[in-house]
N, C-alpha and C positions, 0 to 999 in steps of 0.2 A: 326625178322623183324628189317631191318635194321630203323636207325634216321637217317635224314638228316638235318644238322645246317644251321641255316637258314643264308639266303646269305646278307650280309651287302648294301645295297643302292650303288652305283657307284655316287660319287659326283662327277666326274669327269664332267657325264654326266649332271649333274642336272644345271640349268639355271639360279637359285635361289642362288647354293653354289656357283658357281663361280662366279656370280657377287658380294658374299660374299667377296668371295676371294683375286678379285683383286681390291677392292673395295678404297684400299692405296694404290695402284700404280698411279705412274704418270702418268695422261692423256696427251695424247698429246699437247691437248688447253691451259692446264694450264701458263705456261710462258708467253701466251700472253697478258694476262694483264699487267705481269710486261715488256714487251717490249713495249704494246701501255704507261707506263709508262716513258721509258727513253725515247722513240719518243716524246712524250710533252718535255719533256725537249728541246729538241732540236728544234721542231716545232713550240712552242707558248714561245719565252723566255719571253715577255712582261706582262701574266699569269701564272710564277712559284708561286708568290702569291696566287693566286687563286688555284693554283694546290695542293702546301702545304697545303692549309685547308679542299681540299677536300681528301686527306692522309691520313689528321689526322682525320676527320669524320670517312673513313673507320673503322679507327683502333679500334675508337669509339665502332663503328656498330658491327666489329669482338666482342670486351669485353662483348657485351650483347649478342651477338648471338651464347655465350657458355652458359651462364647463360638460357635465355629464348627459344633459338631454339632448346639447346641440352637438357639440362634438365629441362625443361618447369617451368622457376621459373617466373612468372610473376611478373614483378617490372614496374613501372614508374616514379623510383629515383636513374636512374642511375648516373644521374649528381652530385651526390654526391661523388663518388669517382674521378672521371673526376675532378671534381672542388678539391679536396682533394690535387690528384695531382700539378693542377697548385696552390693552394697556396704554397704547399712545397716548390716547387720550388721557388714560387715569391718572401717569404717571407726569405729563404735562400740568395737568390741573392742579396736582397735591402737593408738586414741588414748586409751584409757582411761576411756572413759564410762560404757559399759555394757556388760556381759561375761555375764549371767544369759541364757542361752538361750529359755529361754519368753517370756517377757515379751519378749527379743529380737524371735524369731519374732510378738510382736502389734506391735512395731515395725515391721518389716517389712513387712507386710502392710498396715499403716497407712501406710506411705510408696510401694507399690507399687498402691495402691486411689487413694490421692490423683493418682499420677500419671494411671490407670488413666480417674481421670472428668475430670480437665481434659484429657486428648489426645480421649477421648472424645466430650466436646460439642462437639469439633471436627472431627473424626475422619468420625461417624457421622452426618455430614449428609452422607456421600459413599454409593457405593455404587462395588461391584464392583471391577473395575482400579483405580479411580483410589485405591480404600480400600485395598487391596491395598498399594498404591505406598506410602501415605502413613504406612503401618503400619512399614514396613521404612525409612522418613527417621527417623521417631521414634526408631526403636532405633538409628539410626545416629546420630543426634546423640548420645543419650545415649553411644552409646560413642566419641563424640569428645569429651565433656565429659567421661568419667570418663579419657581421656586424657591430657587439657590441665590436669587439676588433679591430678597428682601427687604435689603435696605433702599432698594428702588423702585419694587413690584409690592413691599407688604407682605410677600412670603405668600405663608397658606392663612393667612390674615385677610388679605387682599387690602386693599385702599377704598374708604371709606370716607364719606362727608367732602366729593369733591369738590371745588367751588368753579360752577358752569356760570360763566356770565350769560346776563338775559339775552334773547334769540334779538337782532337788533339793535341791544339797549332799551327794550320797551317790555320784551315780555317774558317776565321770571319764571324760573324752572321751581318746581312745588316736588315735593315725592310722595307728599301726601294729596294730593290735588293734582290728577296728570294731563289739566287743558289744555296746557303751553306744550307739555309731552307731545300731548297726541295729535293734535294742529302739526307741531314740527315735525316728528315723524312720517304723517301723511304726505307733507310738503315735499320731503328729501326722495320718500316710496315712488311719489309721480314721478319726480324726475330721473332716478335713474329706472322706472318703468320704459317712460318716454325713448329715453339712452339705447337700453336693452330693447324694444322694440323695434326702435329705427334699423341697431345692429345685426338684429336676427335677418330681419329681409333686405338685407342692402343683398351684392353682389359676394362680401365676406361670409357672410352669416348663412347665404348659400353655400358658401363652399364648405363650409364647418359641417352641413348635414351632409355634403357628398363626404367628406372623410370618415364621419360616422358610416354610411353607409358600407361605404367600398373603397377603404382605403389603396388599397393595389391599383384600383382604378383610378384614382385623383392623383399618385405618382405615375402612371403612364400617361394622363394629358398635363404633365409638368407642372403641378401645384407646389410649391412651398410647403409643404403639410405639413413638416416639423416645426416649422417659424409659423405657421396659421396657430398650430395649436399652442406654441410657448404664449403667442399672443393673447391668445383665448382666456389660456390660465391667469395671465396676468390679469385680467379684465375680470375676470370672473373674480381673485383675491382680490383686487380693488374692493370691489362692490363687494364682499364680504366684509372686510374690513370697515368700510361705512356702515355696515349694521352692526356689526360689535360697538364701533366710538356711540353709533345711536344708545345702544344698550346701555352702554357706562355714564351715558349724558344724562338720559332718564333716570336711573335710577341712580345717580353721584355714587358709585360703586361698584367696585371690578374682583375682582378673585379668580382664584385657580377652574372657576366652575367653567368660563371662556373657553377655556381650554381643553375639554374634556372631552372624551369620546363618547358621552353621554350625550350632548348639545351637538357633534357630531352625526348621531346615531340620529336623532330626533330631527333632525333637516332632511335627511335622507328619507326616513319614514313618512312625512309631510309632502316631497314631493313624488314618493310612489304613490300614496294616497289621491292626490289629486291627478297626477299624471306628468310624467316630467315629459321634456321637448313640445310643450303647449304655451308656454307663457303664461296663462291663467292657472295652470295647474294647480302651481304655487301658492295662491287665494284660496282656491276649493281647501288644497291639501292643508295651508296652516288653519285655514277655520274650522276645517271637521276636528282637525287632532285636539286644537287649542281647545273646542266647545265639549268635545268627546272628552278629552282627561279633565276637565273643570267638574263635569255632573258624574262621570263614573268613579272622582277621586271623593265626590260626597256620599256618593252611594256604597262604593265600597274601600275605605278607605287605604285596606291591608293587601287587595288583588287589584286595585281598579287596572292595571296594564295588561290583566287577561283579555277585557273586553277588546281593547285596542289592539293587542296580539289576534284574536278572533279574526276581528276584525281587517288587518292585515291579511291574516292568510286569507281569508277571500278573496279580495283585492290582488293577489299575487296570483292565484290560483284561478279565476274566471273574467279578471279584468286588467289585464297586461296594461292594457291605457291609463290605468288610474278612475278614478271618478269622473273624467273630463272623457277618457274613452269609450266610457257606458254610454253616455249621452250622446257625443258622435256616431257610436254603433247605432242605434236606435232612430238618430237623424236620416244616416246615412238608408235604413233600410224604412223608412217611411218614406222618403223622396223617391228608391226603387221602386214601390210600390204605386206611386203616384205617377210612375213616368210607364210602368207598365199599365197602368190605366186610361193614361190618355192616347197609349197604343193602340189597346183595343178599340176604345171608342173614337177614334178615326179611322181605324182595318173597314176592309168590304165586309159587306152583309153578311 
């Protein structure tokens, strides 16, 4: 009696793998974000200002949206390394040491990564509330230490009139004029886009969502999960920390606000808004809030955070995804539609 081996699955056909697949290729849509990015440049010169800070919000929004979207570390102290960042830099620039922007910004990051994995391997033996709590002490010491040392930090002063040498030697930093801003910022945004990108879909960046998932499950096929995630946070305060130094570059000025549960608070709502664990989220999310409290703070200038609160609870309340998962939802169920149509019209008579 003959055996027959049993025949392997055809992923080719399966709808599942392939969307596995090609899951890191480039979409079509993608670049246009960064084209409705240089069209501001050129469209609105009079708000490059305003557009630099909504940049570096993204960038923001990206740092925690590895940490929280991808491998579900719930913090609400991000601003801790954020602000980390912009002191390095402020307090580098005003005492004279180092004033060279880029290489700033690897300082920064280098000083906001460090804090990132010793709060970390302490941090992240907690879980839920109590990591929660312990996320928002962190940042609260740090902004009572960047307080109490004001003969270094400026106090509740902060540091002002930094002196940024031009990006290159060629192109000067203006606080009235932010074209050099906003060029540089775009510049720094891509690439740790590009960074963050690669990282999410490699081989790590999957495993980071199987720990969010099911954590019990990524310890029984013997993940590292605590060393994945210390790593994560590190990487994520890095890139925080590079958008704080941006903050303090653009605008030659740092203070206790870095540091605040407020800046905090408003990263967070940014990438509920757009939709965290998407990667784009982050863009939808800091442009609706940045564009929304710009016109609701003219309109009303004594409640405009109602609208935004409104606003929110909706988004929490019939749209878990964020703005990014309205639009998936919506995809998703016009392709069902379309695929049970070309059912019928190939079915028998």
């Amino acid at each position: 009696m003959s055996m027959q081996a049993p025949t392997a699955p055809n992923i080719g056909t399966n709808p599942a793998a392939l969307a596995l697949a090609k899951r890191h290729r480039l979409r079509w849509w993608e670049p246009l974000p960064w084209l409705l990015a240089i069209g501001f440049y050129f469209a609105f010169p009079r708000y490059l200002g305003f557009g630099t800070e909504m940049l570096i919000t993204i960038l923001f929004a990206i740092s925690l949206d590895l940490a929280l979207g991808y491998a579900g570390i719930i913090t609400l102290g991000h601003a801790a390394f954020f602000g980390a960042g912009a002191y390095t830099v402020g307090m580098l620039a005003k005492h004279g040491i180092w004033t060279e922007p880029i290489t700033g910004l690897l300082l920064a990051a280098g000083v906001a990564g460090l804090i990132g994995l010793a709060s970390g391997l302490v941090l992240l033996r907690t879980t839920g509330l109590t990591l929660l709590m312990l996320t928002i002490c962190t940042m609260g010491l740090l902004e009572e230490l960047a307080n109490m040392g004001a003969d270094y930090t400026g106090g509740f002063d902060g540091l002002d009139s930094l002196p940024i040498q031009p990006v290159f030697g060629l192109f000067e930093f203006d606080v009235l004029y932010s074209t050099t801003q906003y060029l540089y910022v775009l510049g720094v945004l891509l690439v740790c886009f590009v960074f963050v990108r690669t990282l999410v879909y490699s081989p790590f960046g999957h495993s980071l969502t199987g720990i969010r998932e099911n954590t019990l499950r990524m310890h029984a096929v013997g993940a590292p999960v605590r060393r994945r995630l210390v790593v994560c946070y590190t990487i994520s305060a890095a890139l925080a920390g590079i958008a704080g130094a941006l903050w303090a570059q653009a605008n030659a000025y740092v203070n206790l606000s870095v540091l605040g549960i407020d800046r905090a608070a408003t990263v967070l709502i940014v990438l509920v808004l757009g939709g965290y664990g998407r990667l784009y989220g982050a863009f939808v999310g800091a442009v609706v809030y940045m564009v929304l409290a710009h016109f609701l703070s003219r309109l009303y200038p004594s409640a405009w955070q109602l609208g935004l609160g409104l606003m929110l609870v909706a988004i929490a309340l019939f749209a878990r995804g964020g703005i990014l998962g309205i639009g998936a939802t919506l995809l998703r169920g016009r392709t069902e539609e379309s695929g049970k149509g070309d059912v019928k019209g190939h079915g028998a008579p």
